[in-house]
PQR file of N, CA, C, O and H, with PARSE charges and radii, in Angstrom:
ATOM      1  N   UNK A   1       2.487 -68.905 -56.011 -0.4000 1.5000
ATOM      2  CA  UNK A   1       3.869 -68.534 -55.949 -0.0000 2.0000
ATOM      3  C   UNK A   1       4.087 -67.294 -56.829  0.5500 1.7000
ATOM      4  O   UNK A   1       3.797 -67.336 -58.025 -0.5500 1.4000
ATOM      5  N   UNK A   2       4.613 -66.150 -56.233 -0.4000 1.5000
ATOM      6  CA  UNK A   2       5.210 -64.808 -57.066 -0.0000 2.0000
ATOM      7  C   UNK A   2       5.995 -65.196 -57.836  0.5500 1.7000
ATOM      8  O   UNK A   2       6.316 -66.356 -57.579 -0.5500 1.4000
ATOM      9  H   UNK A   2       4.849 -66.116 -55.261  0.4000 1.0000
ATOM     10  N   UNK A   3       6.839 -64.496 -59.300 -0.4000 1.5000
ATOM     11  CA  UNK A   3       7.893 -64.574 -59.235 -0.0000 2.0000
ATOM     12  C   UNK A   3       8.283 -63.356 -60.430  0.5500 1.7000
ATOM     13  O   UNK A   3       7.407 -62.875 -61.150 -0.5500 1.4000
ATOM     14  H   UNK A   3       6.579 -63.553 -59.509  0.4000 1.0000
ATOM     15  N   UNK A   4       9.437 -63.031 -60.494 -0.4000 1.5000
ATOM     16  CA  UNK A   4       9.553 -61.566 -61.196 -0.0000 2.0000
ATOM     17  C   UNK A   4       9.841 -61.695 -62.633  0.5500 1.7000
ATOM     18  O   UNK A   4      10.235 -62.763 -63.101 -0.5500 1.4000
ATOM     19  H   UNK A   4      10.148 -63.421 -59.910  0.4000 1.0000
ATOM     20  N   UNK A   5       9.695 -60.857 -63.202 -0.4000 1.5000
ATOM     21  CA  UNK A   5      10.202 -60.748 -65.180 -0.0000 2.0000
ATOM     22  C   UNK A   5      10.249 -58.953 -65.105  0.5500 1.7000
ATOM     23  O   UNK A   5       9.675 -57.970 -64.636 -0.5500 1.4000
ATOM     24  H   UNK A   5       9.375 -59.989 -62.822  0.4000 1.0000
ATOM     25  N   UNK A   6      11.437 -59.414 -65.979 -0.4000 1.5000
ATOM     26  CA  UNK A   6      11.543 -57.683 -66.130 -0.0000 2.0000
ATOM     27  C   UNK A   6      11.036 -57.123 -67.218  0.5500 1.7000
ATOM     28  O   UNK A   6      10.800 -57.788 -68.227 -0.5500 1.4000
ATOM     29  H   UNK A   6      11.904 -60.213 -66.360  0.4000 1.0000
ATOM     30  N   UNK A   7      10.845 -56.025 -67.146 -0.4000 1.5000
ATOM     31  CA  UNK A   7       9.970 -55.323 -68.006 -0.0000 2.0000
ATOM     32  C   UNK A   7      10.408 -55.388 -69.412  0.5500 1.7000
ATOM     33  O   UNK A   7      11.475 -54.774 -69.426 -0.5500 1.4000
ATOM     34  H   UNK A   7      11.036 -55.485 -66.326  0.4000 1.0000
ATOM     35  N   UNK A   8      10.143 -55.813 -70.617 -0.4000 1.5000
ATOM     36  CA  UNK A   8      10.407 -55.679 -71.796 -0.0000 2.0000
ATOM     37  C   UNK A   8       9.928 -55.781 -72.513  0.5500 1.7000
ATOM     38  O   UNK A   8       9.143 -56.726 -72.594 -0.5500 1.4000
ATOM     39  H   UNK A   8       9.276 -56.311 -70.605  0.4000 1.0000
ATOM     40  N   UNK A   9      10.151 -54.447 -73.994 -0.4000 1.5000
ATOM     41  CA  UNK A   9       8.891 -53.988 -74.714 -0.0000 2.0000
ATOM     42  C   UNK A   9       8.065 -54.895 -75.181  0.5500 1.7000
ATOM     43  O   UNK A   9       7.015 -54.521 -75.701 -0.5500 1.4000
ATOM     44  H   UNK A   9      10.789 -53.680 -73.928  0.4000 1.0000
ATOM     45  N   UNK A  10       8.364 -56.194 -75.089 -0.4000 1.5000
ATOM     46  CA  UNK A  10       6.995 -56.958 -75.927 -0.0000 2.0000
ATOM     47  C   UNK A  10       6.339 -57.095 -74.811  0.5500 1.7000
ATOM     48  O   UNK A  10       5.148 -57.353 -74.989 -0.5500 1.4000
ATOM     49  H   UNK A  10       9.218 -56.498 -74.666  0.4000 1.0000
ATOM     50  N   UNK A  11       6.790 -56.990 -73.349 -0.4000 1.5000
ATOM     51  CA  UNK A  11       5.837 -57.330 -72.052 -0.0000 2.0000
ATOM     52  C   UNK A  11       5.423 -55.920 -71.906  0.5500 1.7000
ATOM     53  O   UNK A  11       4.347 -55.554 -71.436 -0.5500 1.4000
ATOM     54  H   UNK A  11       7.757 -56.781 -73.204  0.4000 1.0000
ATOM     55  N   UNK A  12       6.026 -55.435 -72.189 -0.4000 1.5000
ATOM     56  CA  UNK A  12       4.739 -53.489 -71.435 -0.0000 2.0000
ATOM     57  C   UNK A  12       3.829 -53.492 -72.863  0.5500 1.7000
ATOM     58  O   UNK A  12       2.748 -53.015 -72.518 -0.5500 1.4000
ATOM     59  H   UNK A  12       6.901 -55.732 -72.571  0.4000 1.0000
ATOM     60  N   UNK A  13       3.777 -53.754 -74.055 -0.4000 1.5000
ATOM     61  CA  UNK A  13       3.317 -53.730 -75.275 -0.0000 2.0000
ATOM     62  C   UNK A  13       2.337 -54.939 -74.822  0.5500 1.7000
ATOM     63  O   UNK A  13       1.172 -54.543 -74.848 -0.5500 1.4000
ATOM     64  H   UNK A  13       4.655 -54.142 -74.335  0.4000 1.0000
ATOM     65  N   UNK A  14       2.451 -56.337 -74.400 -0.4000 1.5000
ATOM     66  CA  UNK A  14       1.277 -57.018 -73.972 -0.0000 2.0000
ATOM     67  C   UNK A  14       0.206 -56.621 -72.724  0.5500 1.7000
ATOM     68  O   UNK A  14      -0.870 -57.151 -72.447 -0.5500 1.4000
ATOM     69  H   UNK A  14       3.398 -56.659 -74.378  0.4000 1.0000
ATOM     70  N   UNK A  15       0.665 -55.877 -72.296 -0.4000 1.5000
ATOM     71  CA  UNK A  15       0.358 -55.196 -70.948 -0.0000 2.0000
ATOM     72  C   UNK A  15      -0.966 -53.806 -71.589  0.5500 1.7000
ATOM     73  O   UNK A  15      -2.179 -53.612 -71.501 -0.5500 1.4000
ATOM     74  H   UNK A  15       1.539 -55.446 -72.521  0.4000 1.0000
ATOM     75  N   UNK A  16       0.030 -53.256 -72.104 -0.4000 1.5000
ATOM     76  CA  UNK A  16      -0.968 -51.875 -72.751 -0.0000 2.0000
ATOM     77  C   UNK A  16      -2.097 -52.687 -73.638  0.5500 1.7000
ATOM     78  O   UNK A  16      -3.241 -52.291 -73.418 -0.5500 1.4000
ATOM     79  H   UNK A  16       1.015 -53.414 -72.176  0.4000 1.0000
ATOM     80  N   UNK A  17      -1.996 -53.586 -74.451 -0.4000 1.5000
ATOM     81  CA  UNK A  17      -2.803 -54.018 -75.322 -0.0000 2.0000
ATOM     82  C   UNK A  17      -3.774 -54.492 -74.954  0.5500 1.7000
ATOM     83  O   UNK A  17      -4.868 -54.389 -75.508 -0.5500 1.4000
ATOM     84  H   UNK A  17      -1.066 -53.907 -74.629  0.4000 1.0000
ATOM     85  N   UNK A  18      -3.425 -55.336 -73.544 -0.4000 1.5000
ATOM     86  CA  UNK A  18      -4.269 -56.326 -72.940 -0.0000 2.0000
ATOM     87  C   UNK A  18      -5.801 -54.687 -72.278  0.5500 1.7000
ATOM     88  O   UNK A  18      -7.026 -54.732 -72.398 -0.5500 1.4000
ATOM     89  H   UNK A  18      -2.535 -55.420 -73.094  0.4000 1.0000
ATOM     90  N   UNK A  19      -5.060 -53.728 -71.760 -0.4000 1.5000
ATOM     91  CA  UNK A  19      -5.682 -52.827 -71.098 -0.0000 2.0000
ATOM     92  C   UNK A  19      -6.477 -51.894 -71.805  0.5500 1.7000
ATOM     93  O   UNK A  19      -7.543 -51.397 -71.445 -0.5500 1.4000
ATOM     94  H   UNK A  19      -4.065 -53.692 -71.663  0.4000 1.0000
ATOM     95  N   UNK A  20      -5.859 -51.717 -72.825 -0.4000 1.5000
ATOM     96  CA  UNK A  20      -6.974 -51.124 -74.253 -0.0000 2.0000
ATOM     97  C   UNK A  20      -7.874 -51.953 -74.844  0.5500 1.7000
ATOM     98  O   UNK A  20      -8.519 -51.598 -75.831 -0.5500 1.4000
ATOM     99  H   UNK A  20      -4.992 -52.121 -73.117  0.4000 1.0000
ATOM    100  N   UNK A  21      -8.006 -53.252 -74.228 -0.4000 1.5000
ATOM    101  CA  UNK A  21      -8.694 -54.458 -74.886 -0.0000 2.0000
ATOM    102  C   UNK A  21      -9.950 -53.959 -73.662  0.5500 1.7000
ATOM    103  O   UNK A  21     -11.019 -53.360 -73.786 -0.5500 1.4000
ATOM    104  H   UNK A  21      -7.483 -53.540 -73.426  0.4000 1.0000
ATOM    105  N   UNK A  22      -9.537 -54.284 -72.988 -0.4000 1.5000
ATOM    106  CA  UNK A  22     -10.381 -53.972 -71.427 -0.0000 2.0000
ATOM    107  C   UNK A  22     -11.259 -52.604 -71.700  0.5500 1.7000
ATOM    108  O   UNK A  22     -12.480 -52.739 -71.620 -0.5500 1.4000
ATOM    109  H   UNK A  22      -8.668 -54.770 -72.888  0.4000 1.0000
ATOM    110  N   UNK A  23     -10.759 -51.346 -72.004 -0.4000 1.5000
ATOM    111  CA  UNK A  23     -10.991 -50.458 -72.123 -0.0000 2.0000
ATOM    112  C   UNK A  23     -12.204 -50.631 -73.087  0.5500 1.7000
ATOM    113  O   UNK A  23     -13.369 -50.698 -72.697 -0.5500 1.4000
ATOM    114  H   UNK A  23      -9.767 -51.236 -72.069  0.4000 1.0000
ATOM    115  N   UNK A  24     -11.808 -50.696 -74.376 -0.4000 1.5000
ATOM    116  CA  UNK A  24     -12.937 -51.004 -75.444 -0.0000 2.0000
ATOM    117  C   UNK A  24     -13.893 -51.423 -74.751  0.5500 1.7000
ATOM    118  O   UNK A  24     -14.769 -50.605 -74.471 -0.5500 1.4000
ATOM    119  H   UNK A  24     -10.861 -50.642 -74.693  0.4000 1.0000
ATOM    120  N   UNK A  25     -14.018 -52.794 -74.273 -0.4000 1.5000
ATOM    121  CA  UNK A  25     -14.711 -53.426 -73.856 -0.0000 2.0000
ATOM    122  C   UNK A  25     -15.946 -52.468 -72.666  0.5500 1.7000
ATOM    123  O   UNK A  25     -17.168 -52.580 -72.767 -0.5500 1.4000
ATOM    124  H   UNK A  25     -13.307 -53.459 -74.501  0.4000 1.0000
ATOM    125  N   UNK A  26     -15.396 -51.781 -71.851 -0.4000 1.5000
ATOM    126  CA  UNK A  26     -16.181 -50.655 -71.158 -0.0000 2.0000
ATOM    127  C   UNK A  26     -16.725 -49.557 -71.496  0.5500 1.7000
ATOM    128  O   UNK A  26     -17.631 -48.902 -70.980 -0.5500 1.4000
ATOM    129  H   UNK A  26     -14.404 -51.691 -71.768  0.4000 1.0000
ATOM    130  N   UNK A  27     -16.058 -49.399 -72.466 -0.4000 1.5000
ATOM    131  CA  UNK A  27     -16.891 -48.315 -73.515 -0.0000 2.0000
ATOM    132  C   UNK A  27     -18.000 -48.961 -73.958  0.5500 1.7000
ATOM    133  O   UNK A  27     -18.851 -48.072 -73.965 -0.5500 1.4000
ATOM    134  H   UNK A  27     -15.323 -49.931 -72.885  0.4000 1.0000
ATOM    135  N   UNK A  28     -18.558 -50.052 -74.365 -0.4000 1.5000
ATOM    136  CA  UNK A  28     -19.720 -50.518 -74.931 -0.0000 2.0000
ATOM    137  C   UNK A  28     -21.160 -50.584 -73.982  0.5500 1.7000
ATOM    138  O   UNK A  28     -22.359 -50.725 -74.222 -0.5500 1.4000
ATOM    139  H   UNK A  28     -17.866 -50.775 -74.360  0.4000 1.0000
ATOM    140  N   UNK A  29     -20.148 -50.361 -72.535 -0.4000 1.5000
ATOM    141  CA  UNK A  29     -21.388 -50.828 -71.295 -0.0000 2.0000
ATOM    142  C   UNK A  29     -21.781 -49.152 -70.812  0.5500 1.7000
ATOM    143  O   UNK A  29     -21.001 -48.208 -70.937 -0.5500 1.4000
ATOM    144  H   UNK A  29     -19.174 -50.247 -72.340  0.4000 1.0000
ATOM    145  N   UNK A  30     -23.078 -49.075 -70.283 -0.4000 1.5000
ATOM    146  CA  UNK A  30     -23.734 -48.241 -69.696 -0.0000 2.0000
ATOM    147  C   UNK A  30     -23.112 -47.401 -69.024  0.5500 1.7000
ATOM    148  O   UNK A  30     -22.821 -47.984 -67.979 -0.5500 1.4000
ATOM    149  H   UNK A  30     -23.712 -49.841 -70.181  0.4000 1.0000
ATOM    150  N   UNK A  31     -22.580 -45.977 -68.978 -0.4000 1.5000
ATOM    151  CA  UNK A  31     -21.689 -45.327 -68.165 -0.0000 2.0000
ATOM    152  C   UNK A  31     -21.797 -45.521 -66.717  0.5500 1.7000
ATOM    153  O   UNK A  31     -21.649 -44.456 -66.117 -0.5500 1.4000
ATOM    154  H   UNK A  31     -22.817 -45.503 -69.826  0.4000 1.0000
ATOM    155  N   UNK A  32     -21.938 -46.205 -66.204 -0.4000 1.5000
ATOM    156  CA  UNK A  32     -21.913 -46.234 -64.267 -0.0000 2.0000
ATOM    157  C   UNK A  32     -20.949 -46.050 -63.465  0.5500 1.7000
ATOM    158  O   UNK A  32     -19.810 -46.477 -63.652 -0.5500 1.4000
ATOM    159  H   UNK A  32     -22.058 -47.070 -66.691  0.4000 1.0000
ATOM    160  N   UNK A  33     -21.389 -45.282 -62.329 -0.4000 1.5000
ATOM    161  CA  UNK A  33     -19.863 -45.052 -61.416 -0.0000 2.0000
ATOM    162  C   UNK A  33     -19.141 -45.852 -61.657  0.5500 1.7000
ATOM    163  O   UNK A  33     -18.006 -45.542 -62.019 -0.5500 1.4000
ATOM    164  H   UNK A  33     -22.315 -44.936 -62.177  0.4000 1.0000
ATOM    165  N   UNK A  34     -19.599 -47.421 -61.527 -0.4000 1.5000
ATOM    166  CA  UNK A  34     -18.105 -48.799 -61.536 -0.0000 2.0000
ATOM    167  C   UNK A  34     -17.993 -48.653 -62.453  0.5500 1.7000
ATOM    168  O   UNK A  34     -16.770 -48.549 -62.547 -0.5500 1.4000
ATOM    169  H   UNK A  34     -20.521 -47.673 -61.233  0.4000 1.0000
ATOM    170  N   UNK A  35     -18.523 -48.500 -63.727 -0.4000 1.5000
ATOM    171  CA  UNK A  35     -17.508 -48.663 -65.218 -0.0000 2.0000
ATOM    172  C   UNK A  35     -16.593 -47.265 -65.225  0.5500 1.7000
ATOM    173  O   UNK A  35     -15.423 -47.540 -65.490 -0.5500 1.4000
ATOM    174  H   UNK A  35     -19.516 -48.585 -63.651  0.4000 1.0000
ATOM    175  N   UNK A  36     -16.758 -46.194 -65.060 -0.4000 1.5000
ATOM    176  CA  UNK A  36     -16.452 -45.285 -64.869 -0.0000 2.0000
ATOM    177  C   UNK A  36     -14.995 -45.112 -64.288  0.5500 1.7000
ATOM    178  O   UNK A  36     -14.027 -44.480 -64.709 -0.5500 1.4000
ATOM    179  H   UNK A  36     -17.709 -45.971 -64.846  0.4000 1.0000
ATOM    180  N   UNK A  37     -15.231 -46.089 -62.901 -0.4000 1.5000
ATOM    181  CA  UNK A  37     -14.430 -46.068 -61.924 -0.0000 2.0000
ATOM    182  C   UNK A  37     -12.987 -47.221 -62.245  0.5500 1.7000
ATOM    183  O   UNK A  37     -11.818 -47.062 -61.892 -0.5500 1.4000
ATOM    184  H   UNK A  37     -16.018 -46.603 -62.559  0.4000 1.0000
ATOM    185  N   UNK A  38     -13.490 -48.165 -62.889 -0.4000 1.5000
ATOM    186  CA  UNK A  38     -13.031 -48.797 -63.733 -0.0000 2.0000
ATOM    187  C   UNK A  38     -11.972 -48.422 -64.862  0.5500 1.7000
ATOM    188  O   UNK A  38     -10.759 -48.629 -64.862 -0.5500 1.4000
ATOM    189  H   UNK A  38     -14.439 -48.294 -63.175  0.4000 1.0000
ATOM    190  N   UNK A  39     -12.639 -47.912 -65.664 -0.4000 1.5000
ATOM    191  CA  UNK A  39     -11.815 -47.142 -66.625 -0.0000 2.0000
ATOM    192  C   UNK A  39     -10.674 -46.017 -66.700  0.5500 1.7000
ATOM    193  O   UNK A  39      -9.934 -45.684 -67.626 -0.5500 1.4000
ATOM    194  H   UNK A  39     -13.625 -47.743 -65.664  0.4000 1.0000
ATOM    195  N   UNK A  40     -10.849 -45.400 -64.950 -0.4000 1.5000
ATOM    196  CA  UNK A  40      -9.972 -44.875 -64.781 -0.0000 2.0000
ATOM    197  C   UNK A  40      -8.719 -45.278 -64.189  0.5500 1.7000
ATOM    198  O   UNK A  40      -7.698 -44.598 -64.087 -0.5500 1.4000
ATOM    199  H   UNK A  40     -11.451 -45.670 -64.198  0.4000 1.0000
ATOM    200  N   UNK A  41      -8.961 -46.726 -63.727 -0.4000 1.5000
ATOM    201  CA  UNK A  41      -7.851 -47.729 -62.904 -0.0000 2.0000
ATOM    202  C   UNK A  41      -7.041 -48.332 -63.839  0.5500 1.7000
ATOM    203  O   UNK A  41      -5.842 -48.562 -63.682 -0.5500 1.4000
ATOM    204  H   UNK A  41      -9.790 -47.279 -63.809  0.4000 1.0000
ATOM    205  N   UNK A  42      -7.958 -48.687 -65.197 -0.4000 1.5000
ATOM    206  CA  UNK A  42      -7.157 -49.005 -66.242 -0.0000 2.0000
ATOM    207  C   UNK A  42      -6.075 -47.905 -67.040  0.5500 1.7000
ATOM    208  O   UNK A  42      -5.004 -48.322 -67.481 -0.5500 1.4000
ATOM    209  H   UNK A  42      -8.932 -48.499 -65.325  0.4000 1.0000
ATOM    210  N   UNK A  43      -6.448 -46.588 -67.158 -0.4000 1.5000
ATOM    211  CA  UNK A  43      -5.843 -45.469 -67.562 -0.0000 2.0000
ATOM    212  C   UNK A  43      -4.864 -45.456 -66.512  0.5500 1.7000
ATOM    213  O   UNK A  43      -3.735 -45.681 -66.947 -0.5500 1.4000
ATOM    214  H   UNK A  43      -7.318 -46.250 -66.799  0.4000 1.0000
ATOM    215  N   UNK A  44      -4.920 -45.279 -65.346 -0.4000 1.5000
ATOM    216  CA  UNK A  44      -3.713 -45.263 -64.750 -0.0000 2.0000
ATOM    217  C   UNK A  44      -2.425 -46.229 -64.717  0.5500 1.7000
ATOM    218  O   UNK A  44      -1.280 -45.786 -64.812 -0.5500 1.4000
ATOM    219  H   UNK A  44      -5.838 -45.096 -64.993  0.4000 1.0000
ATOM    220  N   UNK A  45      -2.693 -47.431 -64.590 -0.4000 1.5000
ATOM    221  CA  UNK A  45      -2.104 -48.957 -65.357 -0.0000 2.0000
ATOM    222  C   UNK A  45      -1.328 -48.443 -66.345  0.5500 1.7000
ATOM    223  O   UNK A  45      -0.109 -48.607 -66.295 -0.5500 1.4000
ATOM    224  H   UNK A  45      -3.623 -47.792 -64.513  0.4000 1.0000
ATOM    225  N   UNK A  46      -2.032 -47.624 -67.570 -0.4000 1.5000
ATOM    226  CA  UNK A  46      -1.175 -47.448 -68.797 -0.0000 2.0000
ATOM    227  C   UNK A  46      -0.044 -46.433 -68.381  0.5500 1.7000
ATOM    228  O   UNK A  46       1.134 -46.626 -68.681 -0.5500 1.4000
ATOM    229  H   UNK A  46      -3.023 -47.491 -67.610  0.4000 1.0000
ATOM    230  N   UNK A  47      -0.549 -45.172 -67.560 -0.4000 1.5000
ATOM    231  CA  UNK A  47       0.735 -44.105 -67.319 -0.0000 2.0000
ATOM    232  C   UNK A  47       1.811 -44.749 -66.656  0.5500 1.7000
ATOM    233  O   UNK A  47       2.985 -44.463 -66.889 -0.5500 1.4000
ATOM    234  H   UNK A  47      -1.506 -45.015 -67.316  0.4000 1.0000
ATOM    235  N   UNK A  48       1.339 -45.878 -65.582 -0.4000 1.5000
ATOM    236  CA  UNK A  48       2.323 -46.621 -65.106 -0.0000 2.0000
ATOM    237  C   UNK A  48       3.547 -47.217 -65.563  0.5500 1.7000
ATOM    238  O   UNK A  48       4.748 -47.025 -65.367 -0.5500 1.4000
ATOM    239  H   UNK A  48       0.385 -46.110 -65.392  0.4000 1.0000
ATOM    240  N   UNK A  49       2.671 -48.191 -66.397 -0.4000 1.5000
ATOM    241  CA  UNK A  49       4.012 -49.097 -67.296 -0.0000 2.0000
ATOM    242  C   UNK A  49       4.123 -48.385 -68.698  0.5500 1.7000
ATOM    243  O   UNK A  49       4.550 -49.148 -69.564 -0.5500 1.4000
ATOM    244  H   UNK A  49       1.696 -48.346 -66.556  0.4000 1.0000
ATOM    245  N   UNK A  50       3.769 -46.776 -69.245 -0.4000 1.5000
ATOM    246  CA  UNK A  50       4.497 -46.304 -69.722 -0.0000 2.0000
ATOM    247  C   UNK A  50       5.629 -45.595 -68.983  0.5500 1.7000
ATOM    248  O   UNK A  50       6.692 -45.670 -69.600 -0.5500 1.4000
ATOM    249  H   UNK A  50       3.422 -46.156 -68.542  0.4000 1.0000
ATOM    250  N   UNK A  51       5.692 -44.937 -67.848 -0.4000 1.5000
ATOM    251  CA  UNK A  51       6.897 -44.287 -67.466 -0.0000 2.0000
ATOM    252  C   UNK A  51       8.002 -45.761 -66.643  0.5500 1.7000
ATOM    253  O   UNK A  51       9.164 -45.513 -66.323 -0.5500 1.4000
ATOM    254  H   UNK A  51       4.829 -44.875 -67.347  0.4000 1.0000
ATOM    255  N   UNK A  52       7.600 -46.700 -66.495 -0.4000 1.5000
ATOM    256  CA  UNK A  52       8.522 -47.813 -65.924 -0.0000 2.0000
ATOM    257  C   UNK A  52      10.201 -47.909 -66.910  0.5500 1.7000
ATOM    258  O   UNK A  52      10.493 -47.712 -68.090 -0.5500 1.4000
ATOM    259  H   UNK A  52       6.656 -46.901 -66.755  0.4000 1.0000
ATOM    260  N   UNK A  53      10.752 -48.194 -66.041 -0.4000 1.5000
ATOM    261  CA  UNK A  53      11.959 -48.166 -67.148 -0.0000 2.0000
ATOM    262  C   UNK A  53      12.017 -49.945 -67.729  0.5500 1.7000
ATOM    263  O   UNK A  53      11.445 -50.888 -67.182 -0.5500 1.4000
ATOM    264  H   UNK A  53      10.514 -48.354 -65.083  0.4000 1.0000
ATOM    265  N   UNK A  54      12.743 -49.988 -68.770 -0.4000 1.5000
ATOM    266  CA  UNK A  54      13.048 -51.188 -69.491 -0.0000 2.0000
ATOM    267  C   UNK A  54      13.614 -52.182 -68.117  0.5500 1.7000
ATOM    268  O   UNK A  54      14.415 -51.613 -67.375 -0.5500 1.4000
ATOM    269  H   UNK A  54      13.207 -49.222 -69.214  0.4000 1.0000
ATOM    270  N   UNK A  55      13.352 -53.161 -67.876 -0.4000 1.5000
ATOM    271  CA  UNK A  55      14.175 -53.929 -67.100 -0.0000 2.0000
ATOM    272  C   UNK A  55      13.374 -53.896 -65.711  0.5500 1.7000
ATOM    273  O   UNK A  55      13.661 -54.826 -64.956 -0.5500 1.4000
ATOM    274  H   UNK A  55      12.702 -53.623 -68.478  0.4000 1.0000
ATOM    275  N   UNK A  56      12.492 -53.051 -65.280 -0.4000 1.5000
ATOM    276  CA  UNK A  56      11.645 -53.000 -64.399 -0.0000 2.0000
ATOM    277  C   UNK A  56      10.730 -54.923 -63.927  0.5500 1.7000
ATOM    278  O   UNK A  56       9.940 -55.691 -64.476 -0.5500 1.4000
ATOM    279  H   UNK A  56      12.259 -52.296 -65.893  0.4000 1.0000
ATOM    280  N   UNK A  57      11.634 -54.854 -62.429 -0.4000 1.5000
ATOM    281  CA  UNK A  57      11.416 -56.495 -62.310 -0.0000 2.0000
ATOM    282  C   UNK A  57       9.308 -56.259 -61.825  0.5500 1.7000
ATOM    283  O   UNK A  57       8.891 -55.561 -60.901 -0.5500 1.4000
ATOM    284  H   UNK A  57      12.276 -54.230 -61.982  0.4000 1.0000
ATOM    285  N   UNK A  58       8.370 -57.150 -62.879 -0.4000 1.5000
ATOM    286  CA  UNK A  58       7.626 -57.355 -62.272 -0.0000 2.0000
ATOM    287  C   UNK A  58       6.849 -58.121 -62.349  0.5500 1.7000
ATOM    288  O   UNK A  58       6.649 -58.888 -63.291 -0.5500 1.4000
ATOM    289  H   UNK A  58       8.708 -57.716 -63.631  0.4000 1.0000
ATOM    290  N   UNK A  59       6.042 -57.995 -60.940 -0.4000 1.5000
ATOM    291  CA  UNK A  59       5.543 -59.267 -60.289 -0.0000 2.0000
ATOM    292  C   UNK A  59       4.586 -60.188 -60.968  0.5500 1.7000
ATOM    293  O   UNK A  59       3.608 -59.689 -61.525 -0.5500 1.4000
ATOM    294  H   UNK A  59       6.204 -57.372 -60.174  0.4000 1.0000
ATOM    295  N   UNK A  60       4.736 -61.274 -60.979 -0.4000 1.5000
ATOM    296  CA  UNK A  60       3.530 -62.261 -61.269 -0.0000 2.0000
ATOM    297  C   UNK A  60       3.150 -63.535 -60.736  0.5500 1.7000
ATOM    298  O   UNK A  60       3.982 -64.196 -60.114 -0.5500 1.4000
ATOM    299  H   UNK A  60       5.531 -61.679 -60.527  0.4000 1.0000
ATOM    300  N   UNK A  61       1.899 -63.979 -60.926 -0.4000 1.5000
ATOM    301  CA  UNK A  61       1.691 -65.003 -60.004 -0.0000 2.0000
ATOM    302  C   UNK A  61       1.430 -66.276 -60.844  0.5500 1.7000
ATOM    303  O   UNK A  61       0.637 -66.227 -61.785 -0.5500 1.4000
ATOM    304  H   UNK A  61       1.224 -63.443 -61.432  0.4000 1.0000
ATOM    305  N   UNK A  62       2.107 -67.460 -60.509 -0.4000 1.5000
ATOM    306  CA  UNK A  62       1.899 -68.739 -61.126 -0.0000 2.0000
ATOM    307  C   UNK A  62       0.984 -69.341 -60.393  0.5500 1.7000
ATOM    308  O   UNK A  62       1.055 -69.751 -59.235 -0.5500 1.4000
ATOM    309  H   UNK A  62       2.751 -67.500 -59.745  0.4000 1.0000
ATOM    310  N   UNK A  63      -0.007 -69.367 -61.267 -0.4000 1.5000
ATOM    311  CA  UNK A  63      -1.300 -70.108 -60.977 -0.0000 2.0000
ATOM    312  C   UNK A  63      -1.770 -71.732 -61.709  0.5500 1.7000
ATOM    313  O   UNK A  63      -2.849 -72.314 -61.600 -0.5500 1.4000
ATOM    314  H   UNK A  63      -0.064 -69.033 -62.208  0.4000 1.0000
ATOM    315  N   UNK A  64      -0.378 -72.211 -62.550 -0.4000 1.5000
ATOM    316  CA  UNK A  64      -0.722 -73.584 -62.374 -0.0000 2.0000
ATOM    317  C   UNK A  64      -0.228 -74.374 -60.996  0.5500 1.7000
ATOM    318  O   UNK A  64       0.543 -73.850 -60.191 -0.5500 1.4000
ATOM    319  H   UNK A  64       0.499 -71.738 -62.639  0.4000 1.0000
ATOM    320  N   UNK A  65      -0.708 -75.536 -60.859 -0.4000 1.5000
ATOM    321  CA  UNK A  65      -0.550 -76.292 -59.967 -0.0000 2.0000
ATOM    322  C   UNK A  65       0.478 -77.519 -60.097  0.5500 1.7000
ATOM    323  O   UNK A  65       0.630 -78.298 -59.156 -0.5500 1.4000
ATOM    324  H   UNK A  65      -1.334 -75.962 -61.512  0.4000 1.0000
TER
END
C-alpha cells in the first residue's frame, strides 16, 4: 500500500543522510561502471530533494503486513 508524507526538514535531512551513508559506503568498493553508475543515481536523489519545496507530498510504501 502507497501512502504520502510531506516533505519536512527532518524527512529531506533523513533522506540526504540516509544517501551520503550509501555514498560512503561506494566509495570503499572498486570503481566499476555499476558503482560508478550507482553513485551517480544517488547524487541525483540529493539535487532532487534539495530543490523540492517544504510540504512536497511523498510517496512511500508500507511494507508491514
Amino acid at each position: 500500500m502507497i501512502y504520502y508524507k510531506p516533505l519536512t526538514p527532518k524527512l529531506r535531512r533523513k533522506v540526504l543522510d540516509a544517501t551520503n551513508s550509501q555514498i560512503s559506503e561506494l566509495n570503499t568498493c572498486q570503481q566499476t561502471a555499476f558503482v560508478s553508475a550507482e553513485k551517480e543515481r544517488l547524487s541525483v536523489i540529493k539535487i532532487i530533494f534539495n530543490t523540492l519545496p517544504d510540504g512536497y507530498p511523498i510517496p512511500f510504501e508500507r511494507t508491514d503486513k
